[in-house]
N, C-alpha and C positions, 0 to 999 in steps of 0.2 A: 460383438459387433460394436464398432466406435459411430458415436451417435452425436447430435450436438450439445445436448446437456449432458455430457460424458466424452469429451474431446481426450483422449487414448493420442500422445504425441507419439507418432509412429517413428521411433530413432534411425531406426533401421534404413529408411529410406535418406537418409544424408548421406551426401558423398561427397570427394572431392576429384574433380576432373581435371585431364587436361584441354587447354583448348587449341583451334590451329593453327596459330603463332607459338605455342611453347609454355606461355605462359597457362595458369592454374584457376581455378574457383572453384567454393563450394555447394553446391547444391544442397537446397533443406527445405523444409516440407514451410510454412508460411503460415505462421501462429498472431493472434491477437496481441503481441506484443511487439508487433512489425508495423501497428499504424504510422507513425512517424516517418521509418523508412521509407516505408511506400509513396507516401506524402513526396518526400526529397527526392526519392526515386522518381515518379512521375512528371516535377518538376524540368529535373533534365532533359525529359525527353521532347523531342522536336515536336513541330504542330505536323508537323507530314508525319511523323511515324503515332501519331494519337490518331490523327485522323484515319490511317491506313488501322489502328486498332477498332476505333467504335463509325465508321463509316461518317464523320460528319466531326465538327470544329470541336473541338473538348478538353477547352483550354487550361481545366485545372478536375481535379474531384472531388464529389461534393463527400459530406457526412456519411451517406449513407452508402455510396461508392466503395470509401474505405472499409466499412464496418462488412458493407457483401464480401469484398476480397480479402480481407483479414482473418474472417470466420468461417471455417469449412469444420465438414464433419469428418473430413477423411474418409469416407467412404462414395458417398453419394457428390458430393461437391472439392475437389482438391486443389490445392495449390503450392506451386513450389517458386522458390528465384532461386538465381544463381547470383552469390554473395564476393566481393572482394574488400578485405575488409573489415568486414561485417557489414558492408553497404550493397543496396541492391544492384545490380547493370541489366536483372533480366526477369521477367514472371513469366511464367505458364498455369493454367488452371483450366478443370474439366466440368463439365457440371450433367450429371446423368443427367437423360432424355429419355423420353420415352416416343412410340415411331412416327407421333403429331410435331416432334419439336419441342414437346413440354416437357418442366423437371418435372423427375420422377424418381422413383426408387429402382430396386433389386428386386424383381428380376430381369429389368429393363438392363438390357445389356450394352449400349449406347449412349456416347456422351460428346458435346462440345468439347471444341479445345480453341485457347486462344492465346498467343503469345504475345510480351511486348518487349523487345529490345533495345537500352539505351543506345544511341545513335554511335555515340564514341564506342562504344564493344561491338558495333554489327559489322561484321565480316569476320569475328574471331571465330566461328563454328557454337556462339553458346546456343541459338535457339535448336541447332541439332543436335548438341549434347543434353536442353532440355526435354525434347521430344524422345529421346532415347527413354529418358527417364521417366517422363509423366505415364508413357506407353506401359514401363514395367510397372506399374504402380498399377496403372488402372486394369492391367490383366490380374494380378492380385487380387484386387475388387471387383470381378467376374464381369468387365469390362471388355468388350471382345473388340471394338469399332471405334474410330474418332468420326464427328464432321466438321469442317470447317468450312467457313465461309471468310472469301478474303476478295480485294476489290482487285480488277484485272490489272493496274498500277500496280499493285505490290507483287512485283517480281521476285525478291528475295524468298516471302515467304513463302511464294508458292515453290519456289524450288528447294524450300526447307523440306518440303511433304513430299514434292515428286522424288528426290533425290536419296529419299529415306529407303528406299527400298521395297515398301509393305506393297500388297496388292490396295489397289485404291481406283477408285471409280473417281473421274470429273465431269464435271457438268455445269454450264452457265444461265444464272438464273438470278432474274429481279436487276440486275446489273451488276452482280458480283460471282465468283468464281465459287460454287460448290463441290469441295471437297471431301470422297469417304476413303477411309483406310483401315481396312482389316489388319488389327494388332497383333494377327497368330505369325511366329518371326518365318520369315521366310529366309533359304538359303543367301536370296541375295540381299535382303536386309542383313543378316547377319555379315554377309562378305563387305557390304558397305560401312556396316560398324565396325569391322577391323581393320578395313582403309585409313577409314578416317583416326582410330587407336595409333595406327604405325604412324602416319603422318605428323598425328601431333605428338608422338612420347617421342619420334626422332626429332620434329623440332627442338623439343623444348633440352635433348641433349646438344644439339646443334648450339643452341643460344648459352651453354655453358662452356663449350668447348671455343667458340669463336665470339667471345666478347671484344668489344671496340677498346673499352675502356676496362679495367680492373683495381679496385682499393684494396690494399693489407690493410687488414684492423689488425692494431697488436704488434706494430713494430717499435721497440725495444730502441733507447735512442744509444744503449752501448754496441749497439750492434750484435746482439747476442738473442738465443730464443728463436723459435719458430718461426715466429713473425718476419726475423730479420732475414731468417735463412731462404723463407720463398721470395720475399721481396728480390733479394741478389739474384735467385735463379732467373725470376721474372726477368729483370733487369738483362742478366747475362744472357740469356736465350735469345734475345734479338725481339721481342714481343713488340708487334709492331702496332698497337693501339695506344693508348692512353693508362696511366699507370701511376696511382697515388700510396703514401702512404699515412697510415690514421696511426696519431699518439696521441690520447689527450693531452700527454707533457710536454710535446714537442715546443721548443722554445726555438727554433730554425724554421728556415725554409724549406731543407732541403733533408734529407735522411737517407745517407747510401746511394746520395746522388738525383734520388728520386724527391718530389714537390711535398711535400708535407706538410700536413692538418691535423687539429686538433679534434677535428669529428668529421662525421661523414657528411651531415651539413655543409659543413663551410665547402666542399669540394662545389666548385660555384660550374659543374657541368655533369652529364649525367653520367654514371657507374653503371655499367652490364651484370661485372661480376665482382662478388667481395669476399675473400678470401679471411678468415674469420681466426685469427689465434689470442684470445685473452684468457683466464680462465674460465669454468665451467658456469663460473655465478654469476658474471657479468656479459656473458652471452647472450640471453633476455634485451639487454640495454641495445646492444648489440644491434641482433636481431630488426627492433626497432627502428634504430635511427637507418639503416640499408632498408626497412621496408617504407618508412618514410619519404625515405630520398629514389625512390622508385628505379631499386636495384633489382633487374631481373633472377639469379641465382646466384646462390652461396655455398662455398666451401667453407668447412667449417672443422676447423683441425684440433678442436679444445677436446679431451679427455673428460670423463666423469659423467659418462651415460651409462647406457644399458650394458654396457661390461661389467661395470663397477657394482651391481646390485639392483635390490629393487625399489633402491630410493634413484640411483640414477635410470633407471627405467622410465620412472614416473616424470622425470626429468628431462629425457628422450622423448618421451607423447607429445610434455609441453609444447618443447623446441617444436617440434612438427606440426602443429597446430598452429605455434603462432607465426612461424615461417609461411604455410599456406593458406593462413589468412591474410596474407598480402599479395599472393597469389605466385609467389615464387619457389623455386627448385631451389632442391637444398644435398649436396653430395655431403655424406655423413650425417652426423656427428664421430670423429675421433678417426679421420680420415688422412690420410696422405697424401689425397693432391691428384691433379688432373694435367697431363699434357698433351698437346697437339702440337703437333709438329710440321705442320702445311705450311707451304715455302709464304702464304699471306698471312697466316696467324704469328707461328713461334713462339706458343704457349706452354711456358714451364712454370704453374704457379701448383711446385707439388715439391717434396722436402726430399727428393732424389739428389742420394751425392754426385757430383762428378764425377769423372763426365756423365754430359744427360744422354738420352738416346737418338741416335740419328734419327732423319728421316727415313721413311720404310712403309712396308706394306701390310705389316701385322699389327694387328687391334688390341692391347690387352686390359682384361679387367682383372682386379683382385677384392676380397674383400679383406685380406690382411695388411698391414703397413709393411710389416715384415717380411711377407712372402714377395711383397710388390720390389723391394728390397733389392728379394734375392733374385726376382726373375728379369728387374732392370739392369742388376750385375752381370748375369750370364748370356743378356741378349748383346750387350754390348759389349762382352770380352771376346762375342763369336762374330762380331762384326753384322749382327744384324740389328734392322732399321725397325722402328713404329712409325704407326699413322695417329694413333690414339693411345692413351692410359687413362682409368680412371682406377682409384682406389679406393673405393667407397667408404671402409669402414664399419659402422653399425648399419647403413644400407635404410638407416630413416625413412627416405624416401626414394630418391633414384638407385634405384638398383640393376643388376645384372639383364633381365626383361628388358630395359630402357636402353642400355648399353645395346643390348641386341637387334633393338627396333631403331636406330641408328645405325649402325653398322652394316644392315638389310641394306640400305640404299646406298651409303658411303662410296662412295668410288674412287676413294682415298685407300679402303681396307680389303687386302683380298683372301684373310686371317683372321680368324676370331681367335682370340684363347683369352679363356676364361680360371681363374682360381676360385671354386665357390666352397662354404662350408655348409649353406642347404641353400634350394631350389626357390626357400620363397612362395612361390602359387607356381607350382606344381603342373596345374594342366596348362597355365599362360605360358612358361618355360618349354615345353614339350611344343607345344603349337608355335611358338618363337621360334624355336632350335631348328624345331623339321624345315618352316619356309623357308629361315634364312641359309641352312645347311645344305639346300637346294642350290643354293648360287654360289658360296663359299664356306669352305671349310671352318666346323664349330669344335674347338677340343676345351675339355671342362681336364681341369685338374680337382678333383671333389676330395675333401676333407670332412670331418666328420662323419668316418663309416663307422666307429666304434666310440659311443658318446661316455665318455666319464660320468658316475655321477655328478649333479650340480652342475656341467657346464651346460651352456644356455642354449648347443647347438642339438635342436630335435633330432633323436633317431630313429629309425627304419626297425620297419621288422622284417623285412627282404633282406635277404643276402647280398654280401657285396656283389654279385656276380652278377643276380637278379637285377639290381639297380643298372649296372653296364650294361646289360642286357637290353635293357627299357629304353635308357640315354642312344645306346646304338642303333633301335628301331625308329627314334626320332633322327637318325643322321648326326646324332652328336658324338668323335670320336673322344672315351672317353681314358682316359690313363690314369694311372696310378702317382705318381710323382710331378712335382715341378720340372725337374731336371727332363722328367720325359715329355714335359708339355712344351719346354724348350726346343728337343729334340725334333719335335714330333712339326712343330712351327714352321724348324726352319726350313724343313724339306717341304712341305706345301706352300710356305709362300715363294720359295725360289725353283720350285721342280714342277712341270706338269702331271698332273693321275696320269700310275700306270693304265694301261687299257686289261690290265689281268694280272694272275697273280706269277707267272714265271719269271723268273730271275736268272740273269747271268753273272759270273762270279770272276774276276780275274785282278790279280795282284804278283806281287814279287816274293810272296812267302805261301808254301804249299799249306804248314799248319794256320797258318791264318783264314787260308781261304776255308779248310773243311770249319773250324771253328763257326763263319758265315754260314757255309751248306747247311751248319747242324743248328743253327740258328732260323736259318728258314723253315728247315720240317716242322721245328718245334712251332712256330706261327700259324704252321698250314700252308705255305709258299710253294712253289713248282721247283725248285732251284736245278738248271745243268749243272754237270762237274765241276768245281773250278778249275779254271785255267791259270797255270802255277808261269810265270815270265820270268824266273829265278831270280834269285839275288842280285843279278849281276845286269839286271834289266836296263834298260837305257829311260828318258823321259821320250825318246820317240818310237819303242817298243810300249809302252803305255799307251799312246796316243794312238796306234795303227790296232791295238789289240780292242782298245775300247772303241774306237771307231767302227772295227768289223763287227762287235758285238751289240753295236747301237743300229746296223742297218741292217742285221739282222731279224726277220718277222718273227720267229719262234722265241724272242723276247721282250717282257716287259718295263723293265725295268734292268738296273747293272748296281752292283757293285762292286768298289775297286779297294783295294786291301794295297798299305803300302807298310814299307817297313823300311829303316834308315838301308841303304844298297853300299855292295862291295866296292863297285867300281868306280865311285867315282862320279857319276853322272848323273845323280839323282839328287839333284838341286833344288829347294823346295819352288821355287821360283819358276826354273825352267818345267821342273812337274806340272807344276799348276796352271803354267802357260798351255802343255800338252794336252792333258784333260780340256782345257775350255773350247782349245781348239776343234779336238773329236766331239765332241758337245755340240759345238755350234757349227759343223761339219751337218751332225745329224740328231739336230732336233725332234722333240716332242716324244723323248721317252726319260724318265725320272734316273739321276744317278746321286750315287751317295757315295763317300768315300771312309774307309778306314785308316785312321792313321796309328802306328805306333812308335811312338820315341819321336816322332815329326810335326813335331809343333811350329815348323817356321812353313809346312804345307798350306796346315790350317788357318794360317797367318795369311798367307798366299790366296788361299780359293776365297777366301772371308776380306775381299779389299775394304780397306778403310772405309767409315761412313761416307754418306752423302754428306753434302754440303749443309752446315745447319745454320742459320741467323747470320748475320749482317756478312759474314765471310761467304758464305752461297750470292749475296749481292754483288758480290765484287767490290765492299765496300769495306771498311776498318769498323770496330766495334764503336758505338758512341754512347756517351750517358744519352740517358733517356731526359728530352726536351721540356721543360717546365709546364705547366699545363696552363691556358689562357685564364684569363680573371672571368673572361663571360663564358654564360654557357653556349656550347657548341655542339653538334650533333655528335653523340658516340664514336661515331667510328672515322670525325673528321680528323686529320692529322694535325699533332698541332703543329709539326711544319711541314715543306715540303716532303711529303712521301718517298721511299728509298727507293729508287725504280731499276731494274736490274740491266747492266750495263751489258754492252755486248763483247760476248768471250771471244774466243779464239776457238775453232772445234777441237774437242779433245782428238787425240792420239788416236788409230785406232786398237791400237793395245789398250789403251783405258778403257775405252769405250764399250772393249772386247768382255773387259776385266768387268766394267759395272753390270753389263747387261747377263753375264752369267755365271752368276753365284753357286756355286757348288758346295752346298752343304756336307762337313765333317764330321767326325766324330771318334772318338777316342777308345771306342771298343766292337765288335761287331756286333756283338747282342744288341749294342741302342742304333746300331743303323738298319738291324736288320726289321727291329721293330717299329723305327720310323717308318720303311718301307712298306714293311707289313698291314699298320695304318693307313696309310695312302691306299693301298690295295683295295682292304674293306671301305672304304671311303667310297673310293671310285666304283665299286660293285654297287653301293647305297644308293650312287648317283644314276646312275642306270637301271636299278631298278626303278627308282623311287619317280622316271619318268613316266612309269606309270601309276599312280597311287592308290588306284582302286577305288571300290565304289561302297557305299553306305547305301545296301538295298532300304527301300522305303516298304515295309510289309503293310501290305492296306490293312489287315486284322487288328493292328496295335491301334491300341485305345489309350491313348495319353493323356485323354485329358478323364478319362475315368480316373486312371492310375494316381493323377495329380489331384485329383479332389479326394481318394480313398488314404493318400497319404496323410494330406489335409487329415480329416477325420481322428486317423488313429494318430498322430501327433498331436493333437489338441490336449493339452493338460499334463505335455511332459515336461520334464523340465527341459531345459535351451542346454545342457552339458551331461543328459542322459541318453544311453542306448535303448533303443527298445528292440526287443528277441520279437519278432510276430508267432503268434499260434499256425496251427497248421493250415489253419482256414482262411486267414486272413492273407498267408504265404503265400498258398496256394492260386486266392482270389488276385491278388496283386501278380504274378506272375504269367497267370493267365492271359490277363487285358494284355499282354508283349505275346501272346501266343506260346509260351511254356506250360505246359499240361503235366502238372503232375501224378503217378500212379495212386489211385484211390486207395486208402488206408483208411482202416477201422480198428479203433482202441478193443482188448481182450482180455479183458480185466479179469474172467472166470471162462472155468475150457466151455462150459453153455454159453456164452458172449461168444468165443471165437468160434462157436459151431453156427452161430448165427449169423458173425461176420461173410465167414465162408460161402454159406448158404444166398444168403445178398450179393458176393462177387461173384461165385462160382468156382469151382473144383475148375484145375489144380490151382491149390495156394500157398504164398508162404507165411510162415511164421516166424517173426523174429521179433527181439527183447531192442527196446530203446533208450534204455540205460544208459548212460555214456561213458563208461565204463566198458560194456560190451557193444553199443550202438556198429554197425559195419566189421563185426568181428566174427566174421562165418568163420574163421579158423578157432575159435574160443568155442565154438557150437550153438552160440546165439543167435543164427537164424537154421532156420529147418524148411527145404526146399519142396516141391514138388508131393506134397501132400496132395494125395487125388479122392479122401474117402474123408467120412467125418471120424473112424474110427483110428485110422493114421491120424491126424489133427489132433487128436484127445491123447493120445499116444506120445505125439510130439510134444503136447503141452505138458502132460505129467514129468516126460524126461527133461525139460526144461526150467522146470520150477523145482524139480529135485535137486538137480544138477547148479542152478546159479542162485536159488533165492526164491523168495515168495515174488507173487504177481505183482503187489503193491510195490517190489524195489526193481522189477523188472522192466514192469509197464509192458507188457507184450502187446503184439498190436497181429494183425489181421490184411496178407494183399495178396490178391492177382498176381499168379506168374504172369511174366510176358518172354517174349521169345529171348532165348540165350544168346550172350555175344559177347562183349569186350567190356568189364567195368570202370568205367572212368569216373574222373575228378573235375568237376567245371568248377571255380570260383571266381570272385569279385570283390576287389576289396579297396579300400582307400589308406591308401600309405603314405604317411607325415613326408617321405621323401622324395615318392615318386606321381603322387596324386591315386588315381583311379586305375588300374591294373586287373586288368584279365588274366587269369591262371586255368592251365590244363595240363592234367596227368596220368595216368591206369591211374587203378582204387588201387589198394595196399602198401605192399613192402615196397613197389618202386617210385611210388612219390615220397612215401612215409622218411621208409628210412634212407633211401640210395637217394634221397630228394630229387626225381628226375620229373622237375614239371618246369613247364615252361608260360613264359609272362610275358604279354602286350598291351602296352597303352592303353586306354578307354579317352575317343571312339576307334574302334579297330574296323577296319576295311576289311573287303572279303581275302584282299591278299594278305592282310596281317593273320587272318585267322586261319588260312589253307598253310602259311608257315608257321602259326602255330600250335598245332596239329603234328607235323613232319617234324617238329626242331626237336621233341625229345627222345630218349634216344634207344626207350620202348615202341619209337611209333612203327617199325615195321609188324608187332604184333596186330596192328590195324589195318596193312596189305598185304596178309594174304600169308603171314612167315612159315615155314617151313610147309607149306601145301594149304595152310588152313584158310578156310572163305574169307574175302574179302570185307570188311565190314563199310555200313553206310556211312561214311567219312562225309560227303554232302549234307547228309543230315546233321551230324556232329558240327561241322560249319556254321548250318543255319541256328541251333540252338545256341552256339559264341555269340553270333551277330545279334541275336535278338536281346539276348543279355547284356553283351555291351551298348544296345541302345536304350535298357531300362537303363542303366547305370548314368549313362550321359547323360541321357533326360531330366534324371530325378536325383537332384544332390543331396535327396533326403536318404535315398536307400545307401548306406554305407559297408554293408556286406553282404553277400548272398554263397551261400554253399550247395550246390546241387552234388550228392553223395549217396549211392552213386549211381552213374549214369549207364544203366549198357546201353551199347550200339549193337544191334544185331547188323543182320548182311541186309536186312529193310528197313529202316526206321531205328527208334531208340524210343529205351521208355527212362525218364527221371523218378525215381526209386521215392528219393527224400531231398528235404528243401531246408534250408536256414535260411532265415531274411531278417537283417538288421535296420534299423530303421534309425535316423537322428534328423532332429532343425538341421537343416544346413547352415553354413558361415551366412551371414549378410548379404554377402555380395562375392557371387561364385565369378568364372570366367567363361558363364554362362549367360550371365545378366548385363545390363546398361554398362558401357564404359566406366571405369570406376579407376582411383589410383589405394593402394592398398590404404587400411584405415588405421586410427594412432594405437 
């Protein structure tokens, strides 16, 4: 217990948050070395927001003011700010009470709470991101309640507390506003904290993608180097904000056209974003003078972090530390670059060769340079468009999650694809993937399924299969290759979801088309015969063939299969005009095409990009304008603005041409698997309209469970497992309502005559050895003992047969009724987070490995599917004549486990082994329960951004 003459600094409770403009600060617990701050901090603050603090004029604090709020015990008295800087903009602090109003101690479970916000930070969301946090803190300290009192004037902060979500009683009294708030989270406090989570991680990507103004540090005055290379792209993309470049040597004004400075200083107006290439040692300095000059986020493209070892690891923490101590976003370290492409931005400040990417409607993230590379090569050879790129790199701080929590609302992106090499936080990923994968399509290209020794990318102890598995019960369509994430892109951003999975097949080449048929089976596809239009086919025998195959109800989807033609008339041109035509004849069903040897088709259905920078204006390319001497608002122009003139309407063959992109492809196998994905996609999406429900069992005792964990955690270490005894397994499983079969150790055949005798005839006998533990085919357990003289019998042949008692451990249960042996676990996997697993006992999880895996928290429809998904489950209803077993019960035992597991991110494994299901009920035989500290700060707790 932290006390005051034993102040125990509680680390764990620092964080660093977003707020909701985009921008960052840290939260930390408020130590006797803050007097000062506090001081300056209270200074700033207005006489209306002190007075709305202490009810009355309180124009400065006295001695003893500071020294109250400086010194808490952390338990009974606490206090935190939120820091930018290391300067304060905000305090919160609690002080138990007791049910008079007075302080008091434990077990008084009630406390004040009272915020004070500097005036320039209020409206950012920090007193709600503080209340997030003091709440987690003080249920920690078996704090169950706030009260507050606030004056009927202070509107903001009452709508801090109403708006929180918690259940909370008001009442008006003395002439100020009494306020209580039960801290136990409720559903919609939780949905209000991951509002307010999307809102501001998508700002604060918002604020990096559309800066007004952008500085390159680190442009080279030969024009050579990193530096020089985004400046030009900057430049050349038509970037229509403000645009500096930083050399300390700069002896010009001007560098590649662009205004140049010797530092970030001198830039005499403000910087959004600064794009960061010097090397790894002078990035520190760097850093600085951008957080000084109050640069909202940084790119940061310098090499010699956490790739390089564990001195640039240590060197990676820094960076991130001292970047968010100024309260700024930071894309990398050792990154490639960010563009946007929206006809008002024109952001290409990313080291992509020419050409850059059109405009478009797919999102992409990578964490490689390379990969980012390859996948900007092949989007623009296929003639498709972006809305977004970011390439993160080492993933420091903005990572894939943030990209997601953007791209959720975007209405620029109606394509996610992602290259990841891990998942990051696991369960934030999964809960990201599912909502946004609800509105539009999420495909992950995932690297790292096979980790070499020494590289740095964690691996899975799931199967690749298992992982897809998991990613596709979140809605995330998951593929194997870049190439197929390509693939897979361009047919969901330019094609509607099939409504199912049958397929129509028709081209000019008979083997082609079966090649297609035999590619759909293999998928699981419906496909008709194809329809063979011979060699000698025309481009308006194409057009009338897929047109009757498009208006057709008994299909979903088509594929068309072409091959260079005999006669003459198959022009990729006039092809391509045919196709769009049957297309936009008869919308709203997906087609894809095959090409072989016809590359000027796919030239054809793939029209040139959209219009991108200053030639989409109707205007000629210009150097970019000097920047004014005084400062100016970021995003003011510093000349007239380019404003877009008016065109002539296009053609409508262009028009015909933009608006219906028909994605190609070079073999059937990759259009049949794009299809294929769309398929299961669009089933996702229709299922997933219904999600199902997280029964709430009144029996479950959570907050038992979370104090008995408490308990037996006390004194392990913070990087140890702990195995629970059977007792304590047991106990802990219970309070979720899993009832394990009573077992009694048998250490001598008199012990298990006595066991017996305390259960009752019949019983079984088996050895827990782990070596034979669940190996009734080895003869280590002995069934249906109904006498003590069988029992004495079975034990002799038992101990003859494997060992003495001492290495067998024999133990002593209750038959219960016969039925179906299964396999329930729970585990936490480096790649996929918390995963529920079910399978029969034996050879058919063992060795055939046929079990199957869902997310944690699992819904009742995740767990009735996974139940049916393995491929034993008919032995469950009823196969070849035999009863039916209680599957409903088997359900509810998933659900109850998957909400210990959710609950409590201390229990990190449990194995129930094994489980029968009879044709009434089920009995749990045997139990494993692993136990650890959980991380800091789960995706369970207060808003948080990952820690260095």
């Amino acid at each position: 217990m932290t006390t005051e003459s034993d102040p125990a600094y509680p680390a764990h409770w620092e964080a660093d948050v977003v707020l909701r403009d985009g921008g960052t600060a840290r939260i930390r617990p408020i130590t006797t070395e803050d007097a000062d701050r506090l001081v300056s901090f209270y200074e700033q603050v207005s006489d209306e927001s002190k007075y709305y603090r202490f009810f009355a004029p309180y124009p400065r604090l006295s001695a003893r003011d500071v020294h109250r709020f400086t010194h808490h015990d952390y338990v009974d008295r606490v206090g935190l700010a939120a820091t930018i800087g290391g300067e304060f903009i905000a305090t919160v602090r609690y002080d138990r009470i007791d049910a008079t109003g007075r302080p008091a101690s434990a077990p008084a479970d009630e406390a004040e709470v009272a915020f004070l916000v500097q005036d320039a930070h209020q409206g950012r969301g920090v007193a709600s991101a503080l209340l997030e946090h003091i709440g987690a803190v003080a249920r920690e300290r078996g704090i169950r309640g706030f009260a507050a009192e606030v004056l009927p004037a202070n509107s903001k902060m009452i709508k801090v507390f109403t708006d929180a979500g918690y259940q909370q009683k008001r009442s008006f009294e003395d002439g100020s506003v009494h306020l209580t708030l039960d801290l136990e989270p409720t559903a919609e406090s939780l949905a209000v904290q991951r509002a307010r989570e999307q809102r501001a991680e998508a700002r604060s990507v918002q604020r990096l993608l559309t800066p007004g103004s952008v500085a390159v540090v680190g442009v080279s005055r030969s024009g050579g180097g990193v530096g020089a290379s985004v400046l030009r792209n900057l430049r050349d993309s038509g970037f229509h904000g403000h645009l500096y470049a930083v050399n300390e040597a700069a002896s010009t004004d001007l560098l590649d056209g662009v205004r140049a400075y010797r530092a970030v200083a001198d830039i005499g107006a403000p910087v959004d974003l600064a794009v960061i290439a010097v090397p790894a040692e002078r990035v520190p300095e760097a850093v600085a003078a951008c957080g000084d000059h109050g640069v909202q986020g940084l790119v940061v493209l310098s090499a010699g972090y956490g790739e390089s070892g564990p001195e640039g690891a240590a060197r990676q923490r820094e960076l991130l530390r001292q970047v968010r101590s100024y309260g700024m976003r930071l894309i990398g370290p050792n990154a490639f670059g960010v563009i946007n492409t929206a006809p008002d931005v024109e952001l290409n400040a990313s080291l992509a060769p020419a050409p850059a990417p059109a405009r478009g409607r797919i999102g992409l993230f990578t964490q490689s340079g390379a990969i980012g590379i390859a996948l900007l090569s092949a989007l623009v050879r296929r003639g498709a468009g972006l809305s977004s790129f970011v390439s993160a790199g080492n993933r420091a701080d903005v990572s894939g999650n943030d990209i997601l929590q953007y791209w959720y609302e975007d209405e620029a992106t109606d394509v996610a694809l992602l290259y990841l090499e891990t998942l990051g936080n696991p369960r934030k990923f999964s809960r990201l993937a599912r909502r946004t994968a609800a509105v539009k399509p999420v495909v992950v290209a995932k690297g790292g399924r096979h980790t070499p020794a020494g590289h740095v990318v964690p691996g899975t102890r799931l199967s690749d299969d298992t992982v897809s598995a998991l990613l596709r019960q979140a809605g995330v369509i998951r593929v194997d290759t870049v190439t197929e994430l390509v693939d897979v892109g361009l047919l969901l951003a330019g094609q509607p979801l099939p409504a199912g999975p049958r397929v129509a097949i028709l081209g000019n080449s008979e083997s082609l088309g079966v090649i297609a048929y035999d590619a759909c089976l293999t998928e699981r596809l419906r496909p008709s015969a194809p329809l063979d239009l011979t060699t000698d086919a025309s481009p308006e025998d194409f057009r009338a063939a897929l047109g009757s195959a498009l208006a057709d109800d008994t299909n979903d989807a088509v594929i068309v299969t072409a091959i260079p033609g005999v006669s003459g008339h198959a022009l990729a041109a006039d092809l391509a005009d045919a196709l769009r035509e049957a297309v936009a004849e008869h919308p709203g069903k997906p087609v894809a095409v095959v090409h072989v040897e016809l590359g000027a088709l796919a030239d054809a259905l793939s029209p040139g990009p959209l219009p991108v920078g200053p030639a989409a204006w109707g205007v000629a390319p210009a150097p970019v304008a000097p920047a004014p001497a005084a400062p100016a608002p970021a995003t003011a122009p510093e000349s007239a603005p380019l404003v877009p003139r008016e065109q002539p309407a296009a053609a409508d063959d262009d028009a015909g041409r933009q608006a219906c992109r028909i994605p190609t492809y070079p073999a059937a196998e990759r259009a049949v698997r794009a299809v294929a994905e769309a398929v299961r996609y669009g089933q996702w999406r229709r299922a997933n309209a219904d999600p199902g429900q997280v029964p709430a069992y009144e029996d479950i005792d959570e907050s038992g469970a979370a104090a008995q964990l408490a308990r037996l955690l006390t004194g392990v270490a913070a990087a140890d497992v702990l195995t629970l005894d059977d007792t304590d397994a047991h106990t802990l499983l219970g309070r979720y309502g899993i009832r394990v079969v009573r077992t009694l150790p048998a250490p001598t055949p008199d012990a298990a005559a006595g066991a017996a005798r305390a259960l009752g005839y019949p019983v079984a006998l088996k050895t827990t050895a782990p070596h034979l533990r669940h190996r009734a085919d080895l003869g280590g357990v002995r069934l249906d003992l109904t006498t003590e003289e069988e029992l004495r019998r079975a034990y002799d042949e038992l101990t003859e047969t494997h060992g003495k008692p001492a290495e067998l451990l024999p133990v002593v249960q209750a038959m219960v009724p016969r039925g179906v042996d299964t396999v329930v676990r729970s585990v936490i996997d480096a790649a996929a987070g918390a995963v529920l697993s079910f399978g029969l006992a034996g050879v058919a999880s063992e060795l055939l490995g046929d079990t199957a895996h869902r997310l944690v928290p699992a819904a009742d429809r995740d767990v009735a599917a996974l139940i049916r998904s393995i491929r034993t489950a008919p032995l469950l209803f009823g196969w070849r004549g035999s009863d039916p077993v209680d599957t409903p019960a088997l359900e509810e035992l998933l659900l109850r486990l998957s909400r210990l597991v959710d609950d409590h991110p201390e229990v990190v494994g449990v194995s129930l082994e094994p489980v029968v299901v009879a044709t009434e009920g089920l009995s749990v035989l045997s139990a494993t329960v692993r136990v650890a500290h959980p991380p800091a700060r789960t995706d369970l707790g207060p808003r948080t951004l990952p820690s260095y």
